[in-house]
Backbone as JSON, one array per atom type, in Angstrom:
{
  "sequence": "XXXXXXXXXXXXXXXXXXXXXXXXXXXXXXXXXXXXXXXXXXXXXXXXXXXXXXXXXXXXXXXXXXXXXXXXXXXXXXXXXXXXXXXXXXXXXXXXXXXXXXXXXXXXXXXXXXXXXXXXXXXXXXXXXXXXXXXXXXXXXXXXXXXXXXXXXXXXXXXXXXXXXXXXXXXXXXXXXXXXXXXXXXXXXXXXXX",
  "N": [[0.82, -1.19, 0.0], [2.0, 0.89, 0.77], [4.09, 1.51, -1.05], [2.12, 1.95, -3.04], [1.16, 5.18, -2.84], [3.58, 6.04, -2.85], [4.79, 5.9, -5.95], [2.46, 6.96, -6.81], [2.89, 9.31, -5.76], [5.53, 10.28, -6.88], [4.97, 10.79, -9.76], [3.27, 12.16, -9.84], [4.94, 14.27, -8.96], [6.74, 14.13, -11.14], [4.86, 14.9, -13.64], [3.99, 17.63, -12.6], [6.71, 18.79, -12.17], [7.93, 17.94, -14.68], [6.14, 19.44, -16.73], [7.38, 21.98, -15.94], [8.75, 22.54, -18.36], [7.44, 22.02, -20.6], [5.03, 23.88, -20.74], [6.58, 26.04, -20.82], [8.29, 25.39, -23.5], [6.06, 25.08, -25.87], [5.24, 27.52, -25.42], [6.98, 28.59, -27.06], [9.45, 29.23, -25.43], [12.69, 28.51, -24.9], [14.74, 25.26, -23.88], [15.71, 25.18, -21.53], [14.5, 27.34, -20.53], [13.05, 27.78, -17.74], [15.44, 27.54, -16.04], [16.71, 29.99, -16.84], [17.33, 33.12, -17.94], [17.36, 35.69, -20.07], [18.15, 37.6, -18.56], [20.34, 36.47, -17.4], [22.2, 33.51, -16.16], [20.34, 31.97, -13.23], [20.5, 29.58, -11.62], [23.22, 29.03, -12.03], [24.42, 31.64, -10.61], [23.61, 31.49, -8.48], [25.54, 29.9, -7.02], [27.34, 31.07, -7.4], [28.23, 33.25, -5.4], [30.12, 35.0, -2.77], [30.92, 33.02, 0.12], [30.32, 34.97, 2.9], [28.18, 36.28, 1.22], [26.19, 34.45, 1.29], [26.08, 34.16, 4.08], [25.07, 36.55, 4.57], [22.43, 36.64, 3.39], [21.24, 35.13, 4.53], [20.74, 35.97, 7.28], [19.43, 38.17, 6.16], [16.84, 36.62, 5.68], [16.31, 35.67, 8.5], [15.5, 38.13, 9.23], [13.58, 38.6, 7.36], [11.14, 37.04, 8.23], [11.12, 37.99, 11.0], [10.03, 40.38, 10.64], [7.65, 39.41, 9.28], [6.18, 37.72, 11.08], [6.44, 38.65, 13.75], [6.24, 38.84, 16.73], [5.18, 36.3, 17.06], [6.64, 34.62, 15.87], [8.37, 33.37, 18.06], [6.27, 31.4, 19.07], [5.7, 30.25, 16.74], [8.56, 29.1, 16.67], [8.11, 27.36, 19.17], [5.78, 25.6, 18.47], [7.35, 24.36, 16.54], [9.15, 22.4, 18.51], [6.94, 21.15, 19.67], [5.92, 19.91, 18.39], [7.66, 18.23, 17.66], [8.36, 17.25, 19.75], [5.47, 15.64, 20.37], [4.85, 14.31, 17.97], [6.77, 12.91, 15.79], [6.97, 11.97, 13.25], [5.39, 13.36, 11.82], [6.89, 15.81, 12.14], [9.45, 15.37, 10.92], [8.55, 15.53, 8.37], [6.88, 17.74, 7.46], [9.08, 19.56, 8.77], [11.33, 18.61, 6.82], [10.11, 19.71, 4.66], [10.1, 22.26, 4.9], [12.43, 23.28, 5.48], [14.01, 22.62, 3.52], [12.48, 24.53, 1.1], [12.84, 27.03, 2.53], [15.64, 27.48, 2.46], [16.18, 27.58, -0.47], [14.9, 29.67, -1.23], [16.52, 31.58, 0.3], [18.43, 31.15, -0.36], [18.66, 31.76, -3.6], [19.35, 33.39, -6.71], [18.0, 36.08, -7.4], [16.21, 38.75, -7.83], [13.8, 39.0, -6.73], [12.89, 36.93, -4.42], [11.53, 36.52, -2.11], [8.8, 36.17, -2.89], [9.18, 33.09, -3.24], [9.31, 32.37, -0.55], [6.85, 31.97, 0.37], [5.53, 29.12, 0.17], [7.05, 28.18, 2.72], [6.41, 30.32, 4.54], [3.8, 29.56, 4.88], [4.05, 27.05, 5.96], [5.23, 27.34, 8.53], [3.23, 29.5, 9.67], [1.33, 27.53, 10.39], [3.08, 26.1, 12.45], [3.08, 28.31, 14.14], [0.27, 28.2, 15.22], [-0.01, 25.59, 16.21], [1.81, 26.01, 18.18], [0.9, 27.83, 19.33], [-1.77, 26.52, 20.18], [-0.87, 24.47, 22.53], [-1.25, 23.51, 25.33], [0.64, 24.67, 27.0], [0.63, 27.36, 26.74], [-1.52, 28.11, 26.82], [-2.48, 30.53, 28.11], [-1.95, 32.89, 26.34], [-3.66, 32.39, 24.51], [-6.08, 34.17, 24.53], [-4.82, 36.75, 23.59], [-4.31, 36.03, 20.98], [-5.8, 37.55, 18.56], [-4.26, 39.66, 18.12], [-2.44, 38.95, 16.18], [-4.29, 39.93, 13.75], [-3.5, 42.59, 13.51], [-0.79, 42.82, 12.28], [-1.1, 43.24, 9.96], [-1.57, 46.25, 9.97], [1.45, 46.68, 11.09], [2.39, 46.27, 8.53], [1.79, 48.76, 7.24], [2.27, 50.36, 9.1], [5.48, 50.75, 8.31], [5.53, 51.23, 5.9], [4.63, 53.29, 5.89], [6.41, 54.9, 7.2], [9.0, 54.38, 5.76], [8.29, 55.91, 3.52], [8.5, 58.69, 4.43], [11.59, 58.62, 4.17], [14.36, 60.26, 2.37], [16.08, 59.5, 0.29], [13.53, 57.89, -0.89], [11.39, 59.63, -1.35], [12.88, 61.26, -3.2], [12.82, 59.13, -5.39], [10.28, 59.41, -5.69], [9.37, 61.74, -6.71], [11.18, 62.04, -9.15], [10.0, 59.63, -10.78], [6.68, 60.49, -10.8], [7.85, 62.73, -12.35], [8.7, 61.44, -14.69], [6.34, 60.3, -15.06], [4.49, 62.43, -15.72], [6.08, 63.54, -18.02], [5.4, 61.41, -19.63], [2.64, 61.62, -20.06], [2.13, 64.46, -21.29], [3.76, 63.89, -23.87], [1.75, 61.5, -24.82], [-0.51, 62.98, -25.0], [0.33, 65.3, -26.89], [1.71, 63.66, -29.02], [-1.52, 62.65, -29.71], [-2.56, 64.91, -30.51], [-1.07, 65.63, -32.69], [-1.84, 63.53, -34.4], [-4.07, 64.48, -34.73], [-4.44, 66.51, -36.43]],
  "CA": [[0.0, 0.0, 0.0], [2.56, 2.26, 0.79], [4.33, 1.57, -2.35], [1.03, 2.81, -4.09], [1.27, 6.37, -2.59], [5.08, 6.45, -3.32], [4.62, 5.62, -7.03], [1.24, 8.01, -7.09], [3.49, 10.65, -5.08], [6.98, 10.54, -7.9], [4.46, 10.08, -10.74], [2.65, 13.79, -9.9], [5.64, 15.66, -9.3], [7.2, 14.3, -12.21], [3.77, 15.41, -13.94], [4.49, 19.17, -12.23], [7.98, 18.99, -13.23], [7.76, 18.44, -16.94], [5.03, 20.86, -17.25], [7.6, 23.65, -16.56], [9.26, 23.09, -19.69], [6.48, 21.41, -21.84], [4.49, 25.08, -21.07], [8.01, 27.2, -21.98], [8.27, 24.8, -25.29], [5.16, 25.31, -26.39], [5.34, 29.27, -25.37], [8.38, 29.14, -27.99], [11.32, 29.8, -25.18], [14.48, 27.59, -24.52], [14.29, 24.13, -22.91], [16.18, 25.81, -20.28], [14.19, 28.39, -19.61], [12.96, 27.83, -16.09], [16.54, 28.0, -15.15], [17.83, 31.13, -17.25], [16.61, 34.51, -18.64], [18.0, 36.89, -20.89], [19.68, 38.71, -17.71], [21.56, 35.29, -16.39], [21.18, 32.15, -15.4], [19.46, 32.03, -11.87], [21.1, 28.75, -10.91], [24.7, 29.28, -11.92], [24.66, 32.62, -10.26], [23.34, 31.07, -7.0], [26.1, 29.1, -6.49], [28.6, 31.61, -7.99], [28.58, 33.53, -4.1], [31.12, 34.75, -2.08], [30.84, 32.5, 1.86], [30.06, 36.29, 3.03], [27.06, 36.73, 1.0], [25.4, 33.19, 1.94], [25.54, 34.33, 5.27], [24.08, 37.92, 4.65], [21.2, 36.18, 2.81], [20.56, 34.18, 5.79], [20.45, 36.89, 8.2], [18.34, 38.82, 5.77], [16.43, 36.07, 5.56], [15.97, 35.87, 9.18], [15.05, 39.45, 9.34], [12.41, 38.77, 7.08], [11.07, 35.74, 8.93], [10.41, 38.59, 11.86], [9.34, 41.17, 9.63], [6.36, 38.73, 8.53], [5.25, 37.42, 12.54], [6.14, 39.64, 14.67], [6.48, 38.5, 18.24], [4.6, 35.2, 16.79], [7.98, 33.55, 15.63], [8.37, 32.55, 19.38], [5.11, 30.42, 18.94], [6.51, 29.2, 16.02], [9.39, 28.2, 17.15], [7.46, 26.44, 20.28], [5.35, 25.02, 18.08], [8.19, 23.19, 16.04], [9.72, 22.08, 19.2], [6.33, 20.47, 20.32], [5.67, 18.71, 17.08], [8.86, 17.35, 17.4], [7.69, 16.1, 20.59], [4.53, 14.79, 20.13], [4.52, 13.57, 16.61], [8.13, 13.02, 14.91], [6.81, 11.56, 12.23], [4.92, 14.83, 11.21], [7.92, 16.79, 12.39], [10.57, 15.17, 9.82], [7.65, 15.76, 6.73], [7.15, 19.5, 7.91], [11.0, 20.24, 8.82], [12.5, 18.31, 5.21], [9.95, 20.73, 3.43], [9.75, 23.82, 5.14], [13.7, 23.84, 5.2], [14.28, 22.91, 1.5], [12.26, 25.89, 0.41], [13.62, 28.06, 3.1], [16.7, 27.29, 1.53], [16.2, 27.77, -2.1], [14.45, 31.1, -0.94], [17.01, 32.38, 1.17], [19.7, 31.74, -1.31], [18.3, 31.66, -5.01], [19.55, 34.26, -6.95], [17.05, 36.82, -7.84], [15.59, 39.83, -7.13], [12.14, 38.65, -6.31], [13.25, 35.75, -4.36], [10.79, 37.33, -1.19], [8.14, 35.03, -3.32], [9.51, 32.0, -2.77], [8.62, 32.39, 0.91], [5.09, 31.42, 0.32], [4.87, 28.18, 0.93], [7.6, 27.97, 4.01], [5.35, 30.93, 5.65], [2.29, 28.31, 5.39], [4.5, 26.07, 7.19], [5.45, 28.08, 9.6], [2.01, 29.78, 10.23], [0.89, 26.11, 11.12], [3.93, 25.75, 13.7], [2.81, 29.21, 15.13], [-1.1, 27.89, 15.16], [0.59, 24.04, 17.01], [2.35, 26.49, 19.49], [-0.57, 28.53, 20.47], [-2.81, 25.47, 20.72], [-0.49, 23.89, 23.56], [-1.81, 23.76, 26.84], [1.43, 25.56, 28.27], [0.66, 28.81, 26.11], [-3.1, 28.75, 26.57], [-2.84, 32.11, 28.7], [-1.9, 33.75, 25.06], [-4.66, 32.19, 23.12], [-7.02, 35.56, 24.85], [-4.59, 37.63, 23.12], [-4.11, 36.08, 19.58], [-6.43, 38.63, 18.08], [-3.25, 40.11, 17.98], [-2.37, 38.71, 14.74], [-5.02, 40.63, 12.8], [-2.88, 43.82, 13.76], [-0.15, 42.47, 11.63], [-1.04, 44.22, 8.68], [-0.98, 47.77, 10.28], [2.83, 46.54, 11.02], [3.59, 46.62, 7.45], [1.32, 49.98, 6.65], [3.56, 51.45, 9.8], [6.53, 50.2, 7.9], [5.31, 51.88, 4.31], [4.57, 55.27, 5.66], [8.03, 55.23, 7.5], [9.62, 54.96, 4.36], [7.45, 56.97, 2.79], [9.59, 59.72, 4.66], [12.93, 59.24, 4.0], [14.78, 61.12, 1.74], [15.47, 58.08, -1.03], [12.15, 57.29, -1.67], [10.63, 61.13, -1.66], [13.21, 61.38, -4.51], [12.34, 58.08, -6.4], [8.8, 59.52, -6.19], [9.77, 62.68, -7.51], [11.64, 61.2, -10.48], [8.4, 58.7, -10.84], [5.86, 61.26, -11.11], [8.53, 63.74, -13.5], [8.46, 60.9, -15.66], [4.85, 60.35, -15.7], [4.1, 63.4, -16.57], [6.64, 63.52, -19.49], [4.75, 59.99, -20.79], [1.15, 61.74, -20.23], [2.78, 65.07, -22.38], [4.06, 62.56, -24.46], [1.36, 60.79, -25.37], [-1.28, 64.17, -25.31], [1.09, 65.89, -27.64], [1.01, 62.92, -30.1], [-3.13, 62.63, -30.25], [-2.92, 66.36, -30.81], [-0.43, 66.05, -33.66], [-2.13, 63.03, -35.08], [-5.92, 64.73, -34.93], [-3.59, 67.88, -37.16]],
  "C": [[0.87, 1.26, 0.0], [2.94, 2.84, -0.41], [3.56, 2.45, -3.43], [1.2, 4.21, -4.0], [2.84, 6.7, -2.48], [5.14, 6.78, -4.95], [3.94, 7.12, -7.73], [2.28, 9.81, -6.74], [4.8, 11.53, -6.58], [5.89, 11.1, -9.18], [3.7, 11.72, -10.84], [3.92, 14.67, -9.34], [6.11, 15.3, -10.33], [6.23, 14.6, -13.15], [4.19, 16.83, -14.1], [5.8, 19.68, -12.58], [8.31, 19.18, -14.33], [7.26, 19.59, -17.22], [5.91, 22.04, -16.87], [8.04, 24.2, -18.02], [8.49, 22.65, -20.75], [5.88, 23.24, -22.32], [5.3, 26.18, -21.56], [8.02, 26.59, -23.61], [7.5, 25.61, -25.8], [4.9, 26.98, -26.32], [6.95, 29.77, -26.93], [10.07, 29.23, -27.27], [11.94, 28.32, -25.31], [13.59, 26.41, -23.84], [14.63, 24.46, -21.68], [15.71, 26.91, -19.81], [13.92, 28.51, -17.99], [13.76, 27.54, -15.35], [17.45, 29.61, -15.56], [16.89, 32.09, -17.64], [18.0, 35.15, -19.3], [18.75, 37.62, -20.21], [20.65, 38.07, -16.65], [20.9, 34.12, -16.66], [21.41, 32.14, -14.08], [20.65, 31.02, -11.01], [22.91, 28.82, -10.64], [25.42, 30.36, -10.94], [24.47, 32.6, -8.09], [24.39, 30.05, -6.3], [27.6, 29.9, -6.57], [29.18, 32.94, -6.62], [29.41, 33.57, -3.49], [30.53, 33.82, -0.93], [29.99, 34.13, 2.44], [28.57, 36.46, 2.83], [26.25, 35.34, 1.35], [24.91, 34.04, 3.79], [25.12, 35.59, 5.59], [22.46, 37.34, 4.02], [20.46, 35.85, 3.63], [20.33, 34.9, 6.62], [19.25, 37.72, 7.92], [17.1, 38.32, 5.55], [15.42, 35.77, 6.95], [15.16, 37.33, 10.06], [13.32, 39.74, 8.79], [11.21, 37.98, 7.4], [10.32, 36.87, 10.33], [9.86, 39.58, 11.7], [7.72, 40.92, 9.31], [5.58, 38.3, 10.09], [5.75, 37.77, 13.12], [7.35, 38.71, 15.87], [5.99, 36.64, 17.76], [5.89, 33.92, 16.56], [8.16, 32.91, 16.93], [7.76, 31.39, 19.31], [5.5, 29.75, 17.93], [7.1, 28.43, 16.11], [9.02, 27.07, 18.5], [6.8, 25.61, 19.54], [6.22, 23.8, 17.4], [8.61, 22.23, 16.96], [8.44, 21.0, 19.97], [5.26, 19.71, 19.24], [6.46, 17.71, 17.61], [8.8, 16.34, 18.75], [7.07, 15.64, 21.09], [4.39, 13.69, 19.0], [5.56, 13.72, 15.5], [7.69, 12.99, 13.65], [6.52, 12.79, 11.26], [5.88, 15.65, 10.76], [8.74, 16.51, 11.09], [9.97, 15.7, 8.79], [7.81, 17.2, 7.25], [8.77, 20.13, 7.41], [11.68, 20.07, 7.51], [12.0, 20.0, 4.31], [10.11, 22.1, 3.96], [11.81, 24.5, 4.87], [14.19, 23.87, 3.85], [13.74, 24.23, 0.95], [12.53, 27.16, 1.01], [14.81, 28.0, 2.54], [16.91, 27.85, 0.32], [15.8, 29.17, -1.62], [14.73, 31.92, -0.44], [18.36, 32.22, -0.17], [19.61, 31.61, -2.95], [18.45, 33.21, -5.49], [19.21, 35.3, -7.88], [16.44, 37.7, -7.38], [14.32, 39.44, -6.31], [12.43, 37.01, -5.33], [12.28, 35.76, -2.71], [9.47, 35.97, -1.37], [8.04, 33.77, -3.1], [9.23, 31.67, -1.22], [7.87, 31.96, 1.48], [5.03, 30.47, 1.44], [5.81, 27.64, 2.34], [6.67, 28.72, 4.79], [4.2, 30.23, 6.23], [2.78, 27.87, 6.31], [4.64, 26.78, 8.58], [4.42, 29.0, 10.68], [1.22, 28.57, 11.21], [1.99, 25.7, 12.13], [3.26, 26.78, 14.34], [1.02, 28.85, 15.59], [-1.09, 26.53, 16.51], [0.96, 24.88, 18.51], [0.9, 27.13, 20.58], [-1.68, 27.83, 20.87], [-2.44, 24.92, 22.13], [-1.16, 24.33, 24.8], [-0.71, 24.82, 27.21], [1.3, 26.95, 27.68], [-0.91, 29.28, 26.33], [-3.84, 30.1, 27.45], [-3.26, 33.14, 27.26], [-2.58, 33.5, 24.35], [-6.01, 33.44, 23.17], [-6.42, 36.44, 23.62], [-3.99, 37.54, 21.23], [-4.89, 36.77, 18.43], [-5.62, 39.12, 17.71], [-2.84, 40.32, 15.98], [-3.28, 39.43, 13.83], [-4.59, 41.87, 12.63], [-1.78, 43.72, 13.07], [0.09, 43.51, 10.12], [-0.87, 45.52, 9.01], [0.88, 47.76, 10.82], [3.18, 46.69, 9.73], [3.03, 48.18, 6.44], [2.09, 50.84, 7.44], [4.82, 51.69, 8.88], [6.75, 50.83, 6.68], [5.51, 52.67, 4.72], [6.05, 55.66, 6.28], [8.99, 55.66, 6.52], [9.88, 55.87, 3.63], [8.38, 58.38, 2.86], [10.68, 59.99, 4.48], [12.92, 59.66, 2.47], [14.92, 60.67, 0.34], [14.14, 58.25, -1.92], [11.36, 59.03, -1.81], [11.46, 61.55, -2.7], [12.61, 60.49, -5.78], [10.77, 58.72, -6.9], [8.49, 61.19, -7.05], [9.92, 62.8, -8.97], [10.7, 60.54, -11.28], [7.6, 59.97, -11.35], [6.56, 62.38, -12.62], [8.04, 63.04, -14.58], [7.07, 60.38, -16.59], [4.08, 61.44, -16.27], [4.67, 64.0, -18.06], [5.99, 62.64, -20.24], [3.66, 60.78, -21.18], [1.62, 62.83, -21.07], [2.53, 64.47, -23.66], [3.16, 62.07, -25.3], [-0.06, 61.82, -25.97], [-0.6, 64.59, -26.66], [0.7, 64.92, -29.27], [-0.37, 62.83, -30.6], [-3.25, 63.64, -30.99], [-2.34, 66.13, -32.34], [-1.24, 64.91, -34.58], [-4.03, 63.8, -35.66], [-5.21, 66.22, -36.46], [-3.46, 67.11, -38.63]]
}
C-alpha cells in the first residue's frame, strides 16, 4: 500500500515537473528556460557567491522571517519544538519541506526571491497555530487577536519609508516621468488629430 502512494506521489511531481518546460516549449522559449533569462542564469549565479554573501542572505532572511510574525515567531518556534515532541513523524515531513524551500528562498539568486517564501510561511504559520494550541501557552490564546494587527505593522513600515529622503526622490523622479509619458502621449493625439 505504501508503495502505491510512493509511485502516485513521484508520478505527480514528475507530472508538475515536466510541465515547466512542456508550457516554456510550447510558449516558444528555450528548454532551459525555467533556469535562465535573458539577464543570467538564476542557478549558476546562485552558487557563484562569495561564503560572506550566503551568510548575509541568511540573516536577511531571518530578518524577514520577523518582519512577517512579529512577536509570533516565538510560537513558532514552540510550536516546532512540540511537534517534534509529540509527533516526529509529522515533524521530519514539515521540517525536510519547510527547510528545502527556506533554503532555495534564502539563497536563489534573484531579485524577487521574497516570493519563494510562500509556501515555508504556510509552514510556519501552522507551527505558530501548534504552538498557540499547547496547553502551556493557553494564557496567550485571549490575546491572539493580535495577529489581525499584523497588517498595520507593514502599513507602519510603508509610511516610514514613505519619509525618508530616497524614496521622496524616487517619487519625484516617478511622477517627473509620468508626466513627461502623459505630455508625451497628449502631444502625439494632438499632432495626429492635425
Amino acid at each position: 500500500m505504501k508503495k502505491k502512494y510512493a509511485y502516485t506521489s513521484l508520478l505527480i511531481f514528475i507530472v508538475l515537473f515536466s510541465s515547466l518546460f512542456i508550457v516554456n516549449t510550447a510558449q516558444g522559449l528555450p528548454l532551459n528556460s525555467p533556469y535562465s533569462s535573458p539577464q543570467g542564469n538564476w542557478v549558476e549565479n546562485s552558487f557563484k557567491k562569495a561564503p560572506l554573501e550566503y551568510v548575509k542572505d541568511f540573516f536577511v532572511s531571518l530578518a524577514y522571517l520577523v518582519h512577517n510574525f512579529n512577536l509570533f515567531v516565538f510560537f513558532g518556534i514552540a510550536g516546532v519544538i512540540l511537534l517534534y515532541k509529540a509527533h516526529r513523524k509529522m515533524f521530519y515531513v514539515f521540517f525536510t519541506g519547510a527547510i528545502c524551500v527556506y533554503g532555495f528562498s534564502t539563497f536563489y539568486a534573484v531579485s524577487d526571491n521574497y516570493v519563494f517564501f510562500l509556501p515555508f510561511n504556510v509552514i510556519f504559520a501552522l507551527s505558530i497555530g501548534y504552538g498557540l494550541s499547547s496547553v502551556q501557552y493557553a494564557g496567550f490564546r485571549r490575546f491572539s487577536w493580535i495577529c489581525l494587527l499584523i497588517p498595520l505593522g507593514y502599513l507602519l513600515s510603508y509610511n516610514i519609508v514613505l519619509f525618508t529622503e530616497k524614496v521622496k526622490k524616487l517619487i519625484i523622479s516617478k511622477a517627473i516621468k509620468e508626466d513627461l509619458r502623459i505630455i508625451y502621449s497628449h502631444g502625439c493625439t494632438i499632432m495626429q488629430e492635425l
